[in-house]
DOLUM-729832 format. One record per residue: residue number from 1; residue in three letters; z, y, x of N, C-alpha, C in turn. Coordinates in nm, 4 decimals, padded with zeros to 6 digits, always signed. Each point is the difference from the previous one (the first is absolute). Layout:
BEGIN
+-----+-----+----------+----------+----------+----------+----------+----------+----------+----------+----------+
!   i !  aa !      nup !   nnorth !    neast !     caup !  canorth !   caeast !      cup !   cnorth !    ceast !
+-----+-----+----------+----------+----------+----------+----------+----------+----------+----------+----------+
! NUM ! ala !        Z !        Y !        X !        Z !        Y !        X !        Z !        Y !        X !
...
+-----+-----+----------+----------+----------+----------+----------+----------+----------+----------+----------+
END
This chain:
BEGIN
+-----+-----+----------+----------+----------+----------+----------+----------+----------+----------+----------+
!   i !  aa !      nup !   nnorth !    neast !     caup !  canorth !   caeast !      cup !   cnorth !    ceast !
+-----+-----+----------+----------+----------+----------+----------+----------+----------+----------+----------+
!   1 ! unk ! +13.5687 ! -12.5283 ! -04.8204 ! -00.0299 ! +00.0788 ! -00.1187 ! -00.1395 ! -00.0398 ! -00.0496 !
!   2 ! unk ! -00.0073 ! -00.0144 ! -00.1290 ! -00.0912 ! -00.0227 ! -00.0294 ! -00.1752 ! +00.0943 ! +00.0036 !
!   3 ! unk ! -00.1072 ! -00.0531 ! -00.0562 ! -00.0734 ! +00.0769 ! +00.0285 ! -00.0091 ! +00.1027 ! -00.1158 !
!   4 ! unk ! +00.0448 ! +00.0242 ! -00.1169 ! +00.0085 ! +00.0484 ! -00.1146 ! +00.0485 ! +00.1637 ! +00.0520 !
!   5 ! unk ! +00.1166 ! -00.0201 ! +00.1319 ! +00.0527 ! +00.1417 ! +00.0542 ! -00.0522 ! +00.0743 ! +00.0528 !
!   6 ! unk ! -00.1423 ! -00.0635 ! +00.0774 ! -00.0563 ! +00.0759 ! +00.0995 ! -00.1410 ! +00.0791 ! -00.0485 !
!   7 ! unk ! +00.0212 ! +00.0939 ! +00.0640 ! -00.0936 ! +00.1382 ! -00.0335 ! +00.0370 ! +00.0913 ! -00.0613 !
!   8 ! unk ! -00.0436 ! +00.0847 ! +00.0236 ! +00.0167 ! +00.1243 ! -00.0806 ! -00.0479 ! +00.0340 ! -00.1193 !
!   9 ! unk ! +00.0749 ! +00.0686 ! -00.0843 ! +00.0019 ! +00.0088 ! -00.1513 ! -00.2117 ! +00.0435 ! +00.0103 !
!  10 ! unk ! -00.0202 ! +00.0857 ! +00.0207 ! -00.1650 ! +00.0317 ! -00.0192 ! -00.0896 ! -00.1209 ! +00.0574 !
!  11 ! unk ! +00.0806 ! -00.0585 ! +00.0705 ! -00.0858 ! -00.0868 ! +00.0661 ! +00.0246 ! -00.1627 ! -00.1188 !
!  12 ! unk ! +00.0622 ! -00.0357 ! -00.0362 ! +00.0373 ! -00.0564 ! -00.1299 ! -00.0464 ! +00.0425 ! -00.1042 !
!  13 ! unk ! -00.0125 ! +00.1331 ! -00.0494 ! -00.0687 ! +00.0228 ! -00.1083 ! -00.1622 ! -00.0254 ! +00.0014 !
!  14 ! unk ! -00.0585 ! +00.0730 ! +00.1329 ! -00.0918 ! -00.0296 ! +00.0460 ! -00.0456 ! -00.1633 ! -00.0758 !
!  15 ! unk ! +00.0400 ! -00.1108 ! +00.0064 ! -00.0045 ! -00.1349 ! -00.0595 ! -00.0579 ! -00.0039 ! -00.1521 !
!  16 ! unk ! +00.0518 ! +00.0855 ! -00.0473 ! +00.0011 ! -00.0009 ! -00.1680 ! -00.1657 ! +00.0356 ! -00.0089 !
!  17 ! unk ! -00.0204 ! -00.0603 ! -00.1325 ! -00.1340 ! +00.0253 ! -00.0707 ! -00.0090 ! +00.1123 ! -00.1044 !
!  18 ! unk ! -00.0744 ! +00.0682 ! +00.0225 ! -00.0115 ! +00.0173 ! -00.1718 ! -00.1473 ! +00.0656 ! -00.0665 !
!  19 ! unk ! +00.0503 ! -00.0072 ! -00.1198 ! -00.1236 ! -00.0336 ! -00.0867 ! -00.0255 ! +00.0871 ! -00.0501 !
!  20 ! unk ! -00.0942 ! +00.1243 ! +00.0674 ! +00.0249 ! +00.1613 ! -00.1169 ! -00.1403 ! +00.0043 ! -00.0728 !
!  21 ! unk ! +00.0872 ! +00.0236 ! -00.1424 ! -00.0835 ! +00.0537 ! -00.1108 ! -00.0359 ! +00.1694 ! +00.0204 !
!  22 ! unk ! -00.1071 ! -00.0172 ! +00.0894 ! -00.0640 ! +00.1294 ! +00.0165 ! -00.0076 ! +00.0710 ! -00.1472 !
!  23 ! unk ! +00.0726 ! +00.1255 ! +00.0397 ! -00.0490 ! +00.1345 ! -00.1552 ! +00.0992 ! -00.0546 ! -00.1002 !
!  24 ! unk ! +00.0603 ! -00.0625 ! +00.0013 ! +00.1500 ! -00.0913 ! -00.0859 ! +00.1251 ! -00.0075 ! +00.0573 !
!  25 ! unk ! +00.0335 ! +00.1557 ! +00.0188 ! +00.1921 ! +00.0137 ! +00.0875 ! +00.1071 ! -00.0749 ! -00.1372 !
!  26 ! unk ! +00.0197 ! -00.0631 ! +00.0544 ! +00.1462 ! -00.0469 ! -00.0801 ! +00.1280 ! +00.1027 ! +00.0082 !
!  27 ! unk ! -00.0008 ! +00.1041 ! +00.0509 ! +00.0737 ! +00.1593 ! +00.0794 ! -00.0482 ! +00.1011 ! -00.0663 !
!  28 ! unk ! +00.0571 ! +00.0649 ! -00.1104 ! -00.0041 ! +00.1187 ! -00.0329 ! +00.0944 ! +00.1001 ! +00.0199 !
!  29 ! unk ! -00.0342 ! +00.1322 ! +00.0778 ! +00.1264 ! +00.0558 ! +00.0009 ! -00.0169 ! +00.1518 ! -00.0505 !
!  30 ! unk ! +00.0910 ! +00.0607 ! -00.1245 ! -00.0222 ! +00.1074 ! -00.0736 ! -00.0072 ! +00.1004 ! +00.1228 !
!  31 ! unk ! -00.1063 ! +00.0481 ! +00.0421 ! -00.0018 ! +00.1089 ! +00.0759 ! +00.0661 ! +00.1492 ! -00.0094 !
!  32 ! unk ! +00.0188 ! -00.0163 ! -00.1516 ! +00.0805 ! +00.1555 ! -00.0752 ! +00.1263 ! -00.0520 ! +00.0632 !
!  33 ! unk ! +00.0762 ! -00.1190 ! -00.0376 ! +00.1659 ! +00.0109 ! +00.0378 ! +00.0133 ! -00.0250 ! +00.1025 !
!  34 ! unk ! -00.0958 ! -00.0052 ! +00.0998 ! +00.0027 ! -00.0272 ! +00.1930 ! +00.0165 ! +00.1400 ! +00.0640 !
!  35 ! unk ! -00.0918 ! +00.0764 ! -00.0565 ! +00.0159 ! +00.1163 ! +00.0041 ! +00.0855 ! +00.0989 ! -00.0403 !
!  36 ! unk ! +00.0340 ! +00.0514 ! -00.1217 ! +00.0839 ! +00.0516 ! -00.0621 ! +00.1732 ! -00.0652 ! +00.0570 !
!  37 ! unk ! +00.0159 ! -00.1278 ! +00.0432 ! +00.1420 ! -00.0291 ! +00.0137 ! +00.0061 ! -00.0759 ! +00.1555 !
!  38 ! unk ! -00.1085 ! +00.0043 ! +00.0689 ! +00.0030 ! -00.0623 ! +00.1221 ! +00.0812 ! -00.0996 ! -00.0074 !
!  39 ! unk ! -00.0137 ! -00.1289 ! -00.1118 ! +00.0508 ! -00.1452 ! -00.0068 ! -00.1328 ! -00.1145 ! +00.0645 !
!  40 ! unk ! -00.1240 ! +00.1011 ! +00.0233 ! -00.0483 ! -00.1291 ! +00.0721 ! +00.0311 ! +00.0111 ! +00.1361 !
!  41 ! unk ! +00.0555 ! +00.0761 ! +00.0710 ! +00.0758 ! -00.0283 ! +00.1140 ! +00.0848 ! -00.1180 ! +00.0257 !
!  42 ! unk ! +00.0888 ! -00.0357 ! -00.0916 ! +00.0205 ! -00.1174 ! +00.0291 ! -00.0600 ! -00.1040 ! -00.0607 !
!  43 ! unk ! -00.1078 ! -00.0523 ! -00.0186 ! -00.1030 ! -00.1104 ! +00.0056 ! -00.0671 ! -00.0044 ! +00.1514 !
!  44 ! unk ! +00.0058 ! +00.1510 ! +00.0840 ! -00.0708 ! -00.0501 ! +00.1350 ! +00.0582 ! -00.0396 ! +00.0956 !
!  45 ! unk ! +00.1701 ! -00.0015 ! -00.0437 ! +00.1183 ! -00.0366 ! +00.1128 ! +00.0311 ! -00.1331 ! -00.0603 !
!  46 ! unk ! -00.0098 ! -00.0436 ! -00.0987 ! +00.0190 ! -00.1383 ! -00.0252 ! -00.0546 ! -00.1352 ! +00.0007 !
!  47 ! unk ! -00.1345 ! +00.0543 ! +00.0185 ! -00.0941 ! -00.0853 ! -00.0088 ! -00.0369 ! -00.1032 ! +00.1192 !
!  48 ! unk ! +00.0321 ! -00.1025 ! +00.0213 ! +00.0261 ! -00.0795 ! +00.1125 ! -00.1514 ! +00.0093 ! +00.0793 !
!  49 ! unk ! -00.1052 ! -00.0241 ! -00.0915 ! -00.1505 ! -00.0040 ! -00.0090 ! -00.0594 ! +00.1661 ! +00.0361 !
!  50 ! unk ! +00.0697 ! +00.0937 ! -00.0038 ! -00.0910 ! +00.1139 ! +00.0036 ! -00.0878 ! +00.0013 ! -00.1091 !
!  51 ! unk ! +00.0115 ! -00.0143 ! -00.0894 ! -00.0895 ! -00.0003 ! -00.0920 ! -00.0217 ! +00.1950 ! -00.0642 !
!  52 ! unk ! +00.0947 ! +00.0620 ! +00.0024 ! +00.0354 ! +00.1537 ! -00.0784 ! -00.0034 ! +00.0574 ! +00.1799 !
!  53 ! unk ! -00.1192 ! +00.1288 ! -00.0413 ! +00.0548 ! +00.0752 ! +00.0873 ! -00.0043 ! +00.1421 ! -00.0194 !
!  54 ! unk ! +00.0739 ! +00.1069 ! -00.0002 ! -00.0045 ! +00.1631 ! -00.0371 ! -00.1115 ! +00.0444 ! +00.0588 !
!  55 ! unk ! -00.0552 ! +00.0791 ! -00.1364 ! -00.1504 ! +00.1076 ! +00.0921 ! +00.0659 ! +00.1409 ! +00.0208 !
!  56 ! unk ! -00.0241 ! +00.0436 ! +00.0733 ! +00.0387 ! +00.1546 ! -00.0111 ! +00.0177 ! +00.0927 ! -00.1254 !
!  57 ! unk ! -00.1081 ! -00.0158 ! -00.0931 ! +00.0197 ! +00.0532 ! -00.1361 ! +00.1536 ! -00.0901 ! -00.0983 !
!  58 ! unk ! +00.0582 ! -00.1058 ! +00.0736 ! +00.1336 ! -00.0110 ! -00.0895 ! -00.0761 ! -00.1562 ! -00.0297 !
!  59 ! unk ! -00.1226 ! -00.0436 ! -00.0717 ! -00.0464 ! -00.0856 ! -00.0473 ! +00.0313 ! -00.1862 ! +00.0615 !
!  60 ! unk ! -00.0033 ! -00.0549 ! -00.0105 ! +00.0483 ! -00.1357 ! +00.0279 ! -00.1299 ! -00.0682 ! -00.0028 !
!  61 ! unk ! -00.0636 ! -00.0368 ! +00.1093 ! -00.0947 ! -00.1272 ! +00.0199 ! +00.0392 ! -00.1614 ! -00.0015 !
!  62 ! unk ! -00.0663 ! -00.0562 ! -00.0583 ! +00.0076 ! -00.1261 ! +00.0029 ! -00.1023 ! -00.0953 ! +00.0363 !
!  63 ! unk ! +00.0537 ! -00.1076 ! +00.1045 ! -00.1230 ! -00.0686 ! +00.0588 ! +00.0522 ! -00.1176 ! -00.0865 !
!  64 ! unk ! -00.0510 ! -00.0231 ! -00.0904 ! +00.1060 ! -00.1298 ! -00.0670 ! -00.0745 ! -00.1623 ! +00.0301 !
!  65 ! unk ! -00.1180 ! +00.0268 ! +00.0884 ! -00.0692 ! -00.1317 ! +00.0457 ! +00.1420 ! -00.0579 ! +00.1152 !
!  66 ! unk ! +00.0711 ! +00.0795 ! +00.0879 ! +00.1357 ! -00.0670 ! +00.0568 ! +00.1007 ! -00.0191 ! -00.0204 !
!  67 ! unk ! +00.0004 ! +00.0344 ! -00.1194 ! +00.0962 ! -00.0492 ! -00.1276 ! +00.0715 ! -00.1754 ! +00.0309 !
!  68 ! unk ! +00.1049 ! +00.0367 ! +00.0081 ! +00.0991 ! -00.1476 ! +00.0049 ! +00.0915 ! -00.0469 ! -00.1075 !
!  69 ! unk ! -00.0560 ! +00.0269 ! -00.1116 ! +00.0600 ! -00.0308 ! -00.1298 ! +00.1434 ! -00.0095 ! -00.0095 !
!  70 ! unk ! +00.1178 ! +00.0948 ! +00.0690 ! +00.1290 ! -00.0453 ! +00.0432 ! +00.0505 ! +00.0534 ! -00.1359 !
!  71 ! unk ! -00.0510 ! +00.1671 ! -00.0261 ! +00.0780 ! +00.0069 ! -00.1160 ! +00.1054 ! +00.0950 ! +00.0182 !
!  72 ! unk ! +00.0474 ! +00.0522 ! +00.0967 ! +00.0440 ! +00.0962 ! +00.0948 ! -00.0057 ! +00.1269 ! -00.0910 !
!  73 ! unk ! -00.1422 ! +00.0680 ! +00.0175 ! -00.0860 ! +00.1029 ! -00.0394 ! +00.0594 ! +00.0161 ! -00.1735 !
!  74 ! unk ! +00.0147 ! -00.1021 ! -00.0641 ! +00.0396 ! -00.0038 ! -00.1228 ! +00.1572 ! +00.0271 ! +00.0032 !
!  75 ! unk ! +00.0913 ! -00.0708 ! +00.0348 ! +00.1404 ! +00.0426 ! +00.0203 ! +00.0442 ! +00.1348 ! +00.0162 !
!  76 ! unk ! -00.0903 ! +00.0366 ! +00.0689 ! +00.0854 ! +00.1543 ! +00.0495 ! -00.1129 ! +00.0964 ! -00.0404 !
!  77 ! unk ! -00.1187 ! -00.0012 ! -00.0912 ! -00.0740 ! +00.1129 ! -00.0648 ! +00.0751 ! +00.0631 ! -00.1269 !
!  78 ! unk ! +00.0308 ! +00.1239 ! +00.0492 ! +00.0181 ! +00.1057 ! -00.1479 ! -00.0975 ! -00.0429 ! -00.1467 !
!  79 ! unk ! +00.0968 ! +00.0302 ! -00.0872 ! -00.0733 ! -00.0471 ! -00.1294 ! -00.1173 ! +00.1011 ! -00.0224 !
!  80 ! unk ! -00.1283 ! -00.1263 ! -00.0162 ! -00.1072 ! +00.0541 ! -00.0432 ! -00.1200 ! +00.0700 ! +00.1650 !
!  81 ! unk ! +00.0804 ! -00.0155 ! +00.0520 ! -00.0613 ! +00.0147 ! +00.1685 ! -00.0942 ! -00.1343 ! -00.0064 !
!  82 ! unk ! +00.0168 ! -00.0978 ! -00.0110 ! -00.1205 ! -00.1441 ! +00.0643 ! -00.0203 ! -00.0324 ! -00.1387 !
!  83 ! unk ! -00.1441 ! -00.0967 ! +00.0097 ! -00.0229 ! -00.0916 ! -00.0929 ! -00.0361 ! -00.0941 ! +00.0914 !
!  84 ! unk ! +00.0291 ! -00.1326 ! -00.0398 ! -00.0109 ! -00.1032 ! +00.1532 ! +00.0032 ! -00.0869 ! -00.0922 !
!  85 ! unk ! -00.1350 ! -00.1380 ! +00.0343 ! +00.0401 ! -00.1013 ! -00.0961 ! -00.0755 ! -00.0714 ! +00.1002 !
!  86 ! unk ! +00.0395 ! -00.1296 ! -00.0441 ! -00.1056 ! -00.1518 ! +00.1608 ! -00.1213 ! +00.0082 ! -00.0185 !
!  87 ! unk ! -00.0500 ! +00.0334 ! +00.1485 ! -00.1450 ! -00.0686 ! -00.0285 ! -00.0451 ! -00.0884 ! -00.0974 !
!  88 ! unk ! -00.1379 ! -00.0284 ! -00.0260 ! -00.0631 ! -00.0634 ! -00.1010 ! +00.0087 ! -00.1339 ! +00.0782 !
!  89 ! unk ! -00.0243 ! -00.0955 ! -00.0804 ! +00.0145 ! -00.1345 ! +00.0650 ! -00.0455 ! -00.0461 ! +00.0916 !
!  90 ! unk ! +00.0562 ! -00.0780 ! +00.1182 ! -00.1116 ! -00.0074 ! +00.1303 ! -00.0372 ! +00.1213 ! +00.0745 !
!  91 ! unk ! +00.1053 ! +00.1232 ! -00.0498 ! -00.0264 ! +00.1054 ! +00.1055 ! +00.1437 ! +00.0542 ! +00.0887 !
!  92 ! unk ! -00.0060 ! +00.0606 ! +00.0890 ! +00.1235 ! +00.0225 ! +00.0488 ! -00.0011 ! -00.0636 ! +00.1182 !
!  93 ! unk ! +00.0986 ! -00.0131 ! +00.0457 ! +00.0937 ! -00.0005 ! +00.1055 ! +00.0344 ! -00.1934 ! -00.0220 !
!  94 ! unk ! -00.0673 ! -00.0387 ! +00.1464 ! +00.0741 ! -00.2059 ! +00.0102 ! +00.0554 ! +00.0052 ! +00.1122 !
!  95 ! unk ! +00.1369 ! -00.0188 ! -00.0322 ! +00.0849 ! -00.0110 ! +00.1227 ! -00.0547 ! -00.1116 ! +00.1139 !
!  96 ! unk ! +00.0365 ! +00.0614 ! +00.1291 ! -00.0832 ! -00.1091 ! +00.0397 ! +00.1430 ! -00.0465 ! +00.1442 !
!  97 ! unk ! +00.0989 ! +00.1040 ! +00.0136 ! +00.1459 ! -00.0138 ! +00.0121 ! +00.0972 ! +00.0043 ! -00.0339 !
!  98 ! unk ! +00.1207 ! -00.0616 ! -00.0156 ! +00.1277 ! +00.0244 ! -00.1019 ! -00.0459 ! -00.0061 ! -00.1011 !
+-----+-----+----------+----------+----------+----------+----------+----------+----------+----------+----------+
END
């Protein structure tokens, strides 16, 4: 088997670079419709990265510097729940496996 199989997923991600635009989230998430409809619940179960996680007050945190640009987070957000657009150029996430 090749070496591409071995390790563990954190330990593989671990590999990756990235490039954060400190004070510049590419992750907005309407805190009114996280709350009011508990749809950012599922942004913290989908998120391969952990990026969304529930505060006790209902609210949705985002660490979006471990952001893996998959796109995930966008598929399955309620309308008007995220605003999500790519990092600025040269910022983000360089694969550095798969």
């Amino acid at each position: 088997m090749s070496d591409f199989f071995e390790g563990s997923v954190p330990a593989r991600l671990g590999k990756n670079v990235y490039e954060v635009d400190e004070g510049n989230s590419h992750i907005e998430v309407n805190q009114e419709i996280a709350k009011a409809t508990g749809a950012g619940k599922v942004l913290v179960k989908v998120c391969p990265a952990h990026v969304y996680s529930e505060e006790p007050d209902g609210t949705i945190s985002v660490e979006f510097a471990a952001c893996l640009e998959c796109g995930t987070c966008r598929a399955v957000a309620a309308p008007g729940l995220l605003k999500w657009h790519y990092p600025e150029g040269s910022m983000g996430v360089m694969f550095r496996e798969g």
